[in-house]
N, C-alpha and C positions, 0 to 999 in steps of 0.2 A: 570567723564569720565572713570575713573578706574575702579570704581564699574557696570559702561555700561559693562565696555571688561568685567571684572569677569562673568556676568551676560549672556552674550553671550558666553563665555564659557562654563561654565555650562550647559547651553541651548542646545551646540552640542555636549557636553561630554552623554547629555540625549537622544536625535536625535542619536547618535550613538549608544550607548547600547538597544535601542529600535528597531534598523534595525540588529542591531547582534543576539536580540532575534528572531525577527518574521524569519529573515532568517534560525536558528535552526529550527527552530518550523516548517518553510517549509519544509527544506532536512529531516528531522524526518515524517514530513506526506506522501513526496515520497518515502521514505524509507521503509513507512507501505504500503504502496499503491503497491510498487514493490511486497515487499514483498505474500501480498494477491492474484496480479494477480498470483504468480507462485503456490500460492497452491491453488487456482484454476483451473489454469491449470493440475495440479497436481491428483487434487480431477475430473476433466472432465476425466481424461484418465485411473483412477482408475477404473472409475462409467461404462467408456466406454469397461474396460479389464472384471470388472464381468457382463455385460452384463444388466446396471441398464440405466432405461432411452428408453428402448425398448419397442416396442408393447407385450401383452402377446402371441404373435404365436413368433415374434422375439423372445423372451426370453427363450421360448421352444426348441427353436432352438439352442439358444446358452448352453444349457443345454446338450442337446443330445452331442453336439461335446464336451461337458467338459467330457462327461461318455466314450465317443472313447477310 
């Protein structure tokens, strides 16, 4: 009976460290995931300030107001 409880102890001492891990391992992939959209965001308004991402008449255009 003792060696049961021991045994079931253990068992949730292991259930436990394995829900502490994957929950790390969760806030760490939302963490990269935050991370990524905002330099995307970041890299979209970049692309969109030099004028990247436009037709080549757009871009012409965005050229000329840069020489203004």
């Amino acid at each position: 009976m003792e060696e049961e409880k021991m045994n079931l102890r253990l068992d949730m001492n292991v259930q436990k460290l394995e829900a502490e891990k994957l929950r790390k391992g969760k806030n760490k992939a939302e963490k990269d995931l935050d991370s990524l959209k905002t330099d995307y965001k970041k890299l979209r308004l970049l692309m969109r300030t030099v004028g990247l991402g436009k037709t080549s008449e757009q871009f012409q255009e965005v050229q000329k107001q840069i020489r203004l």
